[in-house]
N, CA, C and O atoms as CSV, one atom per row, in Angstrom:
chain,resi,resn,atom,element,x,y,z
A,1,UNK,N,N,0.835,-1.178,0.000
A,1,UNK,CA,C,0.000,0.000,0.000
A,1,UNK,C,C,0.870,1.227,0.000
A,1,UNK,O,O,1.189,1.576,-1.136
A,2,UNK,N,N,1.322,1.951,0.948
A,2,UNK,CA,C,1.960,3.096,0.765
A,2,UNK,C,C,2.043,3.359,2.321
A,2,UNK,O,O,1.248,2.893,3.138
A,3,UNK,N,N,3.213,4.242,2.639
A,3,UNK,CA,C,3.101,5.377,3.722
A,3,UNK,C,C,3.166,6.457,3.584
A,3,UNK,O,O,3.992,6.925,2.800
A,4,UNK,N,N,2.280,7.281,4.330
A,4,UNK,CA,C,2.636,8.913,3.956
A,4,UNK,C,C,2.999,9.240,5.205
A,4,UNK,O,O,3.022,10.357,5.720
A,5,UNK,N,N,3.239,8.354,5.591
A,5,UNK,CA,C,4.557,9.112,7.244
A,5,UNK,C,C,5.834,8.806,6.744
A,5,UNK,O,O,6.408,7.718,6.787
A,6,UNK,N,N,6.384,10.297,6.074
A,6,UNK,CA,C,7.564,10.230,5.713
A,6,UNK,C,C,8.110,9.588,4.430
A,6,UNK,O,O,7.826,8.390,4.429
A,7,UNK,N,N,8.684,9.902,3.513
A,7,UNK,CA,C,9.615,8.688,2.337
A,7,UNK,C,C,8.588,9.691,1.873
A,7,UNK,O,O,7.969,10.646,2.343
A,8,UNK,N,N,8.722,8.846,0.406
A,8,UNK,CA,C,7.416,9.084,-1.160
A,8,UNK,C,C,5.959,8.884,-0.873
A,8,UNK,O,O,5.673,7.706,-0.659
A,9,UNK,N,N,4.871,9.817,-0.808
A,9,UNK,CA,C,3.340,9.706,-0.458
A,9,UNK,C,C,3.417,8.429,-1.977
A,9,UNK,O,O,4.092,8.270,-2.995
A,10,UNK,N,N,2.299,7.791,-1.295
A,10,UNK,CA,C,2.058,6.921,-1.879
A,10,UNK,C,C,1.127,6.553,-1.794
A,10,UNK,O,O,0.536,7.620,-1.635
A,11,UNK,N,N,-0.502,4.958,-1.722
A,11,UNK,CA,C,-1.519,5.121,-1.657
A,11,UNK,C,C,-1.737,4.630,-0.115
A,11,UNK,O,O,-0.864,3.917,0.379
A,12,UNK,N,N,-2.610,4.907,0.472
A,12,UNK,CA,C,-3.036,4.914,1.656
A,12,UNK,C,C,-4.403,4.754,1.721
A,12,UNK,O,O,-4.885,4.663,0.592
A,13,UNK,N,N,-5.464,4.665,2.886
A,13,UNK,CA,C,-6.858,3.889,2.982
A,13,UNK,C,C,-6.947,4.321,4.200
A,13,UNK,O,O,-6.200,4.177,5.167
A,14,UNK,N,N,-8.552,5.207,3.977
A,14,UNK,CA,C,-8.712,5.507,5.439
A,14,UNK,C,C,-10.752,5.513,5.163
A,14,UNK,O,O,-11.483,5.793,4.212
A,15,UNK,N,N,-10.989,4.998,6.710
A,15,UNK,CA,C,-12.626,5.143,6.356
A,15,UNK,C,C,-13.437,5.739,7.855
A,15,UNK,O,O,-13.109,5.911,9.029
A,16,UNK,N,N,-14.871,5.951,6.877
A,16,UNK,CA,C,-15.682,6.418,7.652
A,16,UNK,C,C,-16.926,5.468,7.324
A,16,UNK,O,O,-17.040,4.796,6.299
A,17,UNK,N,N,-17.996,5.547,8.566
A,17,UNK,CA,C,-18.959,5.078,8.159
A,17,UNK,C,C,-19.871,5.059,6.955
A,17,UNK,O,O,-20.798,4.255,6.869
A,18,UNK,N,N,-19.558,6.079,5.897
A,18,UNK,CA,C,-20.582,5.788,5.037
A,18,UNK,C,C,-19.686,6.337,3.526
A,18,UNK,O,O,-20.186,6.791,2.497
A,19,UNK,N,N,-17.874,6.045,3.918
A,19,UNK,CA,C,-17.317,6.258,2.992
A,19,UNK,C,C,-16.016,5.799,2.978
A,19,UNK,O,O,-15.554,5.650,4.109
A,20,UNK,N,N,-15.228,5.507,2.010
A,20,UNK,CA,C,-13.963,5.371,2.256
A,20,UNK,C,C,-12.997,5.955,1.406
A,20,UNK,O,O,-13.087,6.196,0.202
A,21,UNK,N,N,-11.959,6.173,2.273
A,21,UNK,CA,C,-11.006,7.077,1.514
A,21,UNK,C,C,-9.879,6.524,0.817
A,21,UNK,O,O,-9.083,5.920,1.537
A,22,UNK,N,N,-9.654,6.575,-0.234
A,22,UNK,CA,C,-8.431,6.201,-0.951
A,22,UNK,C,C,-7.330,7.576,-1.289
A,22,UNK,O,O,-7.507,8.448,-2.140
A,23,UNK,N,N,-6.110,7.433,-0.283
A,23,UNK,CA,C,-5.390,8.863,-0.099
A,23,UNK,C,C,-4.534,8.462,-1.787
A,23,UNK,O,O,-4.432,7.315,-2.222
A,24,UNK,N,N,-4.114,9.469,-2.360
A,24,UNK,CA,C,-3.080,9.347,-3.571
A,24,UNK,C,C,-2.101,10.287,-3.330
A,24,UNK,O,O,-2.544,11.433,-3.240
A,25,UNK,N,N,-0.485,10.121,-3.150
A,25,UNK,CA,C,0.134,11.082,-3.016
A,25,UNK,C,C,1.218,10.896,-3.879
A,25,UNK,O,O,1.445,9.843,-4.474
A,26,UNK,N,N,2.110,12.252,-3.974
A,26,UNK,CA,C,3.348,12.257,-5.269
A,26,UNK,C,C,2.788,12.075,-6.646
A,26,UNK,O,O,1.945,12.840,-7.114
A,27,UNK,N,N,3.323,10.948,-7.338
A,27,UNK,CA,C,3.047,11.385,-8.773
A,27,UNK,C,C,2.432,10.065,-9.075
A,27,UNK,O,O,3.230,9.287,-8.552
A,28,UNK,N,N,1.537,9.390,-9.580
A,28,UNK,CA,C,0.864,8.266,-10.606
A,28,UNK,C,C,1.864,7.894,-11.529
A,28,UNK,O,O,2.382,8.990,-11.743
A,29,UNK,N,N,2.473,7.089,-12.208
A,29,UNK,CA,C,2.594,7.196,-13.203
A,29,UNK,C,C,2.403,5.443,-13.717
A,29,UNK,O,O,1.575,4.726,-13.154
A,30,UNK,N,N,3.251,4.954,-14.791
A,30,UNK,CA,C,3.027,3.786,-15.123
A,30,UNK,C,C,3.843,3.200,-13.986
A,30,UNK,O,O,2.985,2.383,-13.652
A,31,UNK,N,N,4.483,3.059,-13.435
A,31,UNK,CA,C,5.409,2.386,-12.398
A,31,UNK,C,C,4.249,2.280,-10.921
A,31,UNK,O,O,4.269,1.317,-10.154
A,32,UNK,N,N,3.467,3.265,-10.792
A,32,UNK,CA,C,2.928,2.991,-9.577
A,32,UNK,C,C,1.728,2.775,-9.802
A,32,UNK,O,O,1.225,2.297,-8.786
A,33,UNK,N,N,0.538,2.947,-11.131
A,33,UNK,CA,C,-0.817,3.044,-11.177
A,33,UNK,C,C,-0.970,1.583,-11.017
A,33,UNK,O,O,-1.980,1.240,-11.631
A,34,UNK,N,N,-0.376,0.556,-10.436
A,34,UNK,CA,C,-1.074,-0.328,-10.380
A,34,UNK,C,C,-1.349,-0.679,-9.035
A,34,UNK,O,O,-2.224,-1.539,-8.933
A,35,UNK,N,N,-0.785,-0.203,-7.803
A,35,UNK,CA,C,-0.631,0.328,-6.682
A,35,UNK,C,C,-1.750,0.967,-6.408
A,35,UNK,O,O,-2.291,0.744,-5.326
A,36,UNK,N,N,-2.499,2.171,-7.610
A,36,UNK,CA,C,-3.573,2.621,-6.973
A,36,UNK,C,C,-4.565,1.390,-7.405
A,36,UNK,O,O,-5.361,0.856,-6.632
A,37,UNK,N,N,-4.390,1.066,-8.666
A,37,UNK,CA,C,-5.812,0.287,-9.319
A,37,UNK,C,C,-6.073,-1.346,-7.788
A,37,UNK,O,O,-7.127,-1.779,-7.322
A,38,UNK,N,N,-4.924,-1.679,-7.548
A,38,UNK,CA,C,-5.051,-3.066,-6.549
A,38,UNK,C,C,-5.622,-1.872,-5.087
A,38,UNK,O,O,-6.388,-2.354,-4.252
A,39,UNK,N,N,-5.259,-0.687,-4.966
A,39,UNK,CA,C,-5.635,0.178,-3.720
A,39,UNK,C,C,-7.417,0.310,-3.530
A,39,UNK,O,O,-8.135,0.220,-2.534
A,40,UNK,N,N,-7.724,0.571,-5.040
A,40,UNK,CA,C,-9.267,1.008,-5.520
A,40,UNK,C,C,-9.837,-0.215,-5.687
A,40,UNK,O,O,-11.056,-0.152,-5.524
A,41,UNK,N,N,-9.440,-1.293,-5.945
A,41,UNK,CA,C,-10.224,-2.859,-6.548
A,41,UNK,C,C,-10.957,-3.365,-5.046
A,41,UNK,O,O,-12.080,-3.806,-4.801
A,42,UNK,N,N,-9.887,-3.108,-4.269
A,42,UNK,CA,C,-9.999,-3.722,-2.601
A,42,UNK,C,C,-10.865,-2.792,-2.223
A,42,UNK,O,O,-11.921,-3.308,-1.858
A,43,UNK,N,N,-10.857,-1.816,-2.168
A,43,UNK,CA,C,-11.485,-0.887,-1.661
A,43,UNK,C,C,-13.239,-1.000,-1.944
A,43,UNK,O,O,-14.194,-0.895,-1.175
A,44,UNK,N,N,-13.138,-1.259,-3.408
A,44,UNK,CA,C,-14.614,-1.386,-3.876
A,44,UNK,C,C,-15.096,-2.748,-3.919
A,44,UNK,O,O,-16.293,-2.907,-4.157
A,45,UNK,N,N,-14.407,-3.693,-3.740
A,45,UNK,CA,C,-15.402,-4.920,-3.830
A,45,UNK,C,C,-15.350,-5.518,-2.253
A,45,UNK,O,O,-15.947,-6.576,-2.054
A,46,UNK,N,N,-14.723,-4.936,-1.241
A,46,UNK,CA,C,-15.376,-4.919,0.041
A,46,UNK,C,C,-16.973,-5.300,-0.053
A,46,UNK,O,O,-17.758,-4.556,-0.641
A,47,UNK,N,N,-17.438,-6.686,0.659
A,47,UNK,CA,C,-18.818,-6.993,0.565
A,47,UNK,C,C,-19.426,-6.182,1.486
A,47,UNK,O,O,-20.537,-5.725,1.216
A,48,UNK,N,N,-18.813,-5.886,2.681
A,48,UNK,CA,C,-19.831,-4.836,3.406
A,48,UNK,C,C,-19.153,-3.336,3.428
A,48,UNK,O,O,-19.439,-2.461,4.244
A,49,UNK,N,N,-18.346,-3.240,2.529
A,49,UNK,CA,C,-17.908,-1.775,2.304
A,49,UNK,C,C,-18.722,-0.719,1.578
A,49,UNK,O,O,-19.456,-0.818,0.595
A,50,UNK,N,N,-18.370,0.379,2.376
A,50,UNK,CA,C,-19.513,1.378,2.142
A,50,UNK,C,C,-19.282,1.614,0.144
A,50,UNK,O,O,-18.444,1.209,-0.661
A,51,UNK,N,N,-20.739,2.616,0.027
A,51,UNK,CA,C,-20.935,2.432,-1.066
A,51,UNK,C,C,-20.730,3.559,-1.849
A,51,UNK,O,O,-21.067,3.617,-3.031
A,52,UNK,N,N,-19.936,4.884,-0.947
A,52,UNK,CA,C,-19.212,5.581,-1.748
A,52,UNK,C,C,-17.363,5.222,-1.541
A,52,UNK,O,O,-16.845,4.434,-0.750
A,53,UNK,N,N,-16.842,5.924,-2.337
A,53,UNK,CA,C,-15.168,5.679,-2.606
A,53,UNK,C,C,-14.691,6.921,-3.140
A,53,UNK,O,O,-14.565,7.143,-4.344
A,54,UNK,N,N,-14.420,7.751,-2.184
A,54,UNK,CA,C,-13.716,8.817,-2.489
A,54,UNK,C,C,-11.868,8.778,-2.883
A,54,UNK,O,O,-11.125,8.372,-1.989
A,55,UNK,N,N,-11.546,9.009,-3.591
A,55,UNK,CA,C,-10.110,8.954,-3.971
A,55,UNK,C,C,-9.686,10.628,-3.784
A,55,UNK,O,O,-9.951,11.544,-4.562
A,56,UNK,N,N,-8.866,10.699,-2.356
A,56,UNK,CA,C,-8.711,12.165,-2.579
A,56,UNK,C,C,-6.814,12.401,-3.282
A,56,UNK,O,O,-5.794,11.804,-2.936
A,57,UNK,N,N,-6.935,13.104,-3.954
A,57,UNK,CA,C,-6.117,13.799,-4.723
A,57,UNK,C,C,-5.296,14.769,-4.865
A,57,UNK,O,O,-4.495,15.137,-5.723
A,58,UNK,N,N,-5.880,15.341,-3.193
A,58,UNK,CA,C,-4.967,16.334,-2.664
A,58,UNK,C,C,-3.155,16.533,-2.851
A,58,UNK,O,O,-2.492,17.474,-3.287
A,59,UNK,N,N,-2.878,15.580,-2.463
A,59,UNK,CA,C,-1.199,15.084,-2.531
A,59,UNK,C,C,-0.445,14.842,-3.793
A,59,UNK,O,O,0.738,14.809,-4.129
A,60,UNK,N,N,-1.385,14.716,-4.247
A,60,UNK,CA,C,-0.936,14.040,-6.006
A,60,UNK,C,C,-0.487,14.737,-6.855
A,60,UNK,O,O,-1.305,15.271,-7.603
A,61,UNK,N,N,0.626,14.940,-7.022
A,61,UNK,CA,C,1.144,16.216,-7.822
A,61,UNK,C,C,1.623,15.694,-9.568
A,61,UNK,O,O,2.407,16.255,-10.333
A,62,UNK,N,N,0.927,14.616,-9.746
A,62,UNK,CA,C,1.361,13.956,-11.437
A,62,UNK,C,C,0.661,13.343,-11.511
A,62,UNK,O,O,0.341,12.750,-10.481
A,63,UNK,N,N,0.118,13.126,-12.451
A,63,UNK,CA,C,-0.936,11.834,-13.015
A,63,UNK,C,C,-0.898,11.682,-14.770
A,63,UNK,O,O,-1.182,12.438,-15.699
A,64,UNK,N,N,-0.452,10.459,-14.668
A,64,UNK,CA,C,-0.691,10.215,-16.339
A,64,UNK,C,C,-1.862,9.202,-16.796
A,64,UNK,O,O,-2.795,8.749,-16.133
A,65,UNK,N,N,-1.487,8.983,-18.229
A,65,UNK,CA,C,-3.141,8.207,-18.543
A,65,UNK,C,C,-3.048,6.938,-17.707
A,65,UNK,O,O,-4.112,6.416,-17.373
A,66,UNK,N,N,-1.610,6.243,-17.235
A,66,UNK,CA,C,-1.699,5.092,-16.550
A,66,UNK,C,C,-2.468,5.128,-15.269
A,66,UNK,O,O,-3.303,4.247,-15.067
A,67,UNK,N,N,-2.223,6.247,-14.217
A,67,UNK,CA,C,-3.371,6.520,-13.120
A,67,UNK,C,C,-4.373,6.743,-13.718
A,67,UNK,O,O,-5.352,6.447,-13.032
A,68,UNK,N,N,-4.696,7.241,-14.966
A,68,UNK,CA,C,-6.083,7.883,-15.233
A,68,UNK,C,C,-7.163,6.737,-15.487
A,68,UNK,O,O,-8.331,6.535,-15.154
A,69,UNK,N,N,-6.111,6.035,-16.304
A,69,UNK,CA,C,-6.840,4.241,-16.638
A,69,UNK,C,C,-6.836,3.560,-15.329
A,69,UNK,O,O,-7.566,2.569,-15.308
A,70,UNK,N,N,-6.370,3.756,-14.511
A,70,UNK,CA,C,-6.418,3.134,-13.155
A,70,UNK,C,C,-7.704,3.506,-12.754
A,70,UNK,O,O,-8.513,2.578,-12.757
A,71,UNK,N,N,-8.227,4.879,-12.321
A,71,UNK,CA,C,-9.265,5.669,-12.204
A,71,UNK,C,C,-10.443,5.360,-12.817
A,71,UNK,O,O,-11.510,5.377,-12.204
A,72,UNK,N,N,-10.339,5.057,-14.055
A,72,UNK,CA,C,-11.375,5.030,-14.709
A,72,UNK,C,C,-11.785,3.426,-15.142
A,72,UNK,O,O,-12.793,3.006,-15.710
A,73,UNK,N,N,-10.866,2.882,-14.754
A,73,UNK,CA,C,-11.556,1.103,-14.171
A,73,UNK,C,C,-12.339,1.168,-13.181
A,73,UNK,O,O,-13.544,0.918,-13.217
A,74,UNK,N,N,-11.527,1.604,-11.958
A,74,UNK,CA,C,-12.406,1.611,-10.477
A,74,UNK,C,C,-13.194,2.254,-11.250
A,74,UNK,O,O,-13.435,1.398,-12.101
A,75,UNK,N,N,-14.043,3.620,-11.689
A,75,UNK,CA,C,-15.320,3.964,-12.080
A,75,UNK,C,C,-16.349,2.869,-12.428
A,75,UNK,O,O,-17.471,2.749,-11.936
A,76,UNK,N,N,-15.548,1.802,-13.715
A,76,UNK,CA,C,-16.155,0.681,-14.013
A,76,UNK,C,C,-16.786,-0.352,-13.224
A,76,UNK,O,O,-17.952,-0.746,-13.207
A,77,UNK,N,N,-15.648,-0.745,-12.503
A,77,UNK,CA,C,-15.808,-1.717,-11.443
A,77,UNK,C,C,-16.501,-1.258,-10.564
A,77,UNK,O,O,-17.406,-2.047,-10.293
A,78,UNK,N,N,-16.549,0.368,-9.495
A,78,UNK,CA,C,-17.268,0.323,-8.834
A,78,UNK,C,C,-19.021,0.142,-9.295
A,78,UNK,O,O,-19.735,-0.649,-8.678
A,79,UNK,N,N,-19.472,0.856,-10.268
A,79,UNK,CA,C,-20.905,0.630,-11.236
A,79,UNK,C,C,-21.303,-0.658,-11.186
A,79,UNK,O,O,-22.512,-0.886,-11.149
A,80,UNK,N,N,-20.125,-2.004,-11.174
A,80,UNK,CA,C,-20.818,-2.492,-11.394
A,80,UNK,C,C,-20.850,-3.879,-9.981
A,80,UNK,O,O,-21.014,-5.075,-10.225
A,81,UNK,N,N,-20.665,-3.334,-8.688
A,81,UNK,CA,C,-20.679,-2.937,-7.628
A,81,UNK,C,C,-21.843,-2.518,-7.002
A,81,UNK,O,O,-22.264,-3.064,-5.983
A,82,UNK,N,N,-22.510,-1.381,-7.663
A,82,UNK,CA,C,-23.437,-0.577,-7.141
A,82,UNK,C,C,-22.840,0.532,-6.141
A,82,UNK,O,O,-23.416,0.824,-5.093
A,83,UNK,N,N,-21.145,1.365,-6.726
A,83,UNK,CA,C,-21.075,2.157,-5.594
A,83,UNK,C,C,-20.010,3.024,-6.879
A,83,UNK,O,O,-19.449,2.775,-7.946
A,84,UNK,N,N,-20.232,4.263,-5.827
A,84,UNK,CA,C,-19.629,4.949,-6.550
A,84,UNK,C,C,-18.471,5.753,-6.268
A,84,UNK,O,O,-18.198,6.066,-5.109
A,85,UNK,N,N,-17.543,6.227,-7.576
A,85,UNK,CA,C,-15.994,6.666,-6.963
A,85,UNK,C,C,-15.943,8.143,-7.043
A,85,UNK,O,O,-15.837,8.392,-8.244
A,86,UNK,N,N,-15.963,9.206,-6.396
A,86,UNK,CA,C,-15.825,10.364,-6.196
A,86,UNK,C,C,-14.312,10.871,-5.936
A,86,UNK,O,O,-13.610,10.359,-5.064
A,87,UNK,N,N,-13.881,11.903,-6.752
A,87,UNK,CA,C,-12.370,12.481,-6.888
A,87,UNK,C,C,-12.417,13.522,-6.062
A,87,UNK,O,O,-13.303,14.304,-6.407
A,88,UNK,N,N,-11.739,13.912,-4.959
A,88,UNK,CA,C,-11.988,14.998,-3.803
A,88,UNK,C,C,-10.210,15.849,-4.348
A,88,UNK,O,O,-9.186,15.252,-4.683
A,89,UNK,N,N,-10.346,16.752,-4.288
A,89,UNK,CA,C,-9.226,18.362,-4.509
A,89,UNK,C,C,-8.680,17.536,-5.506
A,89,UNK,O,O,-7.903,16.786,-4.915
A,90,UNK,N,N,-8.677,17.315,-6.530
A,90,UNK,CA,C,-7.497,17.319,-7.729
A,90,UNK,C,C,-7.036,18.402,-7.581
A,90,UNK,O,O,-7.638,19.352,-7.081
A,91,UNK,N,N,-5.104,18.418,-8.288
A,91,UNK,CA,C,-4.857,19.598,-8.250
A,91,UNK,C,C,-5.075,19.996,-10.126
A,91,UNK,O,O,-5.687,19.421,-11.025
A,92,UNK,N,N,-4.257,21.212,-10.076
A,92,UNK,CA,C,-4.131,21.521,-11.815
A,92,UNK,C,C,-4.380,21.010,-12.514
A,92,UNK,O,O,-5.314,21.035,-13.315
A,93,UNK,N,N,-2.853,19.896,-12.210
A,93,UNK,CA,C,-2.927,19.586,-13.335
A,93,UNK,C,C,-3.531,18.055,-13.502
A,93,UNK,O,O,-3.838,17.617,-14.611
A,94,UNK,N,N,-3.635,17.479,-12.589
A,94,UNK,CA,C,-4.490,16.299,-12.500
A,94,UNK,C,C,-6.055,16.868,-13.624
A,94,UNK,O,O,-6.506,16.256,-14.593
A,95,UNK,N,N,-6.595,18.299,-12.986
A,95,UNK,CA,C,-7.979,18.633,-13.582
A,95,UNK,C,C,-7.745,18.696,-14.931
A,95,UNK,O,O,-8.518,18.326,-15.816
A,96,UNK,N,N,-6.747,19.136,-15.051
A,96,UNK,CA,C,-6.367,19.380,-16.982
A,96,UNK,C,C,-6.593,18.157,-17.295
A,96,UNK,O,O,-7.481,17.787,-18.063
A,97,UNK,N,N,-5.791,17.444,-16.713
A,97,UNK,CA,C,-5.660,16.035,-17.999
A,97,UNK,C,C,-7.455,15.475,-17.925
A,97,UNK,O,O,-8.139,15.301,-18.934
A,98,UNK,N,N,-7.819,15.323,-16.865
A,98,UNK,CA,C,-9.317,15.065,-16.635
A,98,UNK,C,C,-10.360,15.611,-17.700
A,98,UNK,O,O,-11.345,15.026,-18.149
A,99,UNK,N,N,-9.789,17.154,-18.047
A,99,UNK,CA,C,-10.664,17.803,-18.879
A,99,UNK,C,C,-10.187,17.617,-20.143
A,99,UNK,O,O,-10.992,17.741,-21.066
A,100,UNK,N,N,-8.920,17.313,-20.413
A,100,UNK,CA,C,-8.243,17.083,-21.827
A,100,UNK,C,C,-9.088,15.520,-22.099
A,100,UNK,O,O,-10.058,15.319,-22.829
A,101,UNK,N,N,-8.731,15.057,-21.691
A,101,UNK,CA,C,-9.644,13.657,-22.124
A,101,UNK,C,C,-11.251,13.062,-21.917
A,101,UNK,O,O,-11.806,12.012,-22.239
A,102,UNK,N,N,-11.693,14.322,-21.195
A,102,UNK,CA,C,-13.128,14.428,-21.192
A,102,UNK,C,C,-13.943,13.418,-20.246
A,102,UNK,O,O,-15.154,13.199,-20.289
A,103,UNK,N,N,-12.665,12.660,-19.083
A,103,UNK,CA,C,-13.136,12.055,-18.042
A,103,UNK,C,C,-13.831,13.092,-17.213
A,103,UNK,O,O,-14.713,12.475,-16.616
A,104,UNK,N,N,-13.861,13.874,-17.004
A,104,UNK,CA,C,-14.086,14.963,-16.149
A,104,UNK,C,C,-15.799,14.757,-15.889
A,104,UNK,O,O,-16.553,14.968,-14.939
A,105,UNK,N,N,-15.909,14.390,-16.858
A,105,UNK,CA,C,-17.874,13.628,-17.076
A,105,UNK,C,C,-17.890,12.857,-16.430
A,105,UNK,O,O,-19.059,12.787,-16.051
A,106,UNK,N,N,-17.068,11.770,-15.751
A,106,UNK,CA,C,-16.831,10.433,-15.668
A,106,UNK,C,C,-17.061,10.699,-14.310
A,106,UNK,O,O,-18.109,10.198,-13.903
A,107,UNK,N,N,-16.396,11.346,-13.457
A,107,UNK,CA,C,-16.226,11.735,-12.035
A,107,UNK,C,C,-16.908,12.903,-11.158
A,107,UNK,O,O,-16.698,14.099,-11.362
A,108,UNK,N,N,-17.455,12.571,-10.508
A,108,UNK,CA,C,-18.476,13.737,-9.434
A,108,UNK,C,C,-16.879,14.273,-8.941
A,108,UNK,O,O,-16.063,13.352,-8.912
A,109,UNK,N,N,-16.474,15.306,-8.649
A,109,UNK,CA,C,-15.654,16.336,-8.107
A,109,UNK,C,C,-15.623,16.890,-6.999
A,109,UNK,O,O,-16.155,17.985,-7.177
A,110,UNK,N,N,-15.229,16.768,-5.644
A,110,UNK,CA,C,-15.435,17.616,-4.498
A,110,UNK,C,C,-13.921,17.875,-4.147
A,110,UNK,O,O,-12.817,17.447,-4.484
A,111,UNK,N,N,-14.678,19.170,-2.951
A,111,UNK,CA,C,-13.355,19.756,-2.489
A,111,UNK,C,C,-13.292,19.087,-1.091
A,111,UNK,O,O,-12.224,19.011,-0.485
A,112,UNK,N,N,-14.640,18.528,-0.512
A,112,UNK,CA,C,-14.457,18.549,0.955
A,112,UNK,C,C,-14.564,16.460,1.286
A,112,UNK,O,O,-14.454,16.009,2.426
């Protein structure tokens, strides 16, 4: 999984009763998106896991199409699940690429 106490942010898992958090920190790229996609798979096919999945994005200062395809599986997988994946603070440039490829449809958006 990752630690973000200290070294390279990396993926992390934190929950609440009626949500769970998937932390993303540093950069995505092809070397680590599979790190998030095994982070998000677990996360969503939890049988009694709640039925939203927030991936916050705060930390994440790179993302390429390999996180983005990571992202946009869990979307898949969670649907078909019955739960859904919500992207909390993207930064910049995470939102650019989101809007360059027109996922940006794909994902409900929050800040909080």
């Amino acid at each position: 999984m990752g630690d973000h106490e200290g070294g390279e942010p990396g993926v992390w898992v934190s929950s609440g009763d009626e949500w769970l958090v998937v932390h993303v920190g540093g950069e995505m790229d092809i070397d680590r998106a599979p790190m998030l996609a095994d982070a998000l798979l677990t996360a969503i096919t939890q049988s009694d896991g709640p039925r939203e999945i927030v991936v916050d994005l705060a930390e994440l200062s790179f993302c390429d199409s390999a996180g983005l395809n990571a992202l946009i599986q869990a979307r898949r997988t969670a649907a078909e699940h019955g739960k859904r994946v919500t992207l909390r603070s993207p930064q910049s440039q995470v939102v650019r690429l989101l809007k360059m490829t027109g996922a940006d449809a794909l994902f409900p958006l929050t800040d909080t």
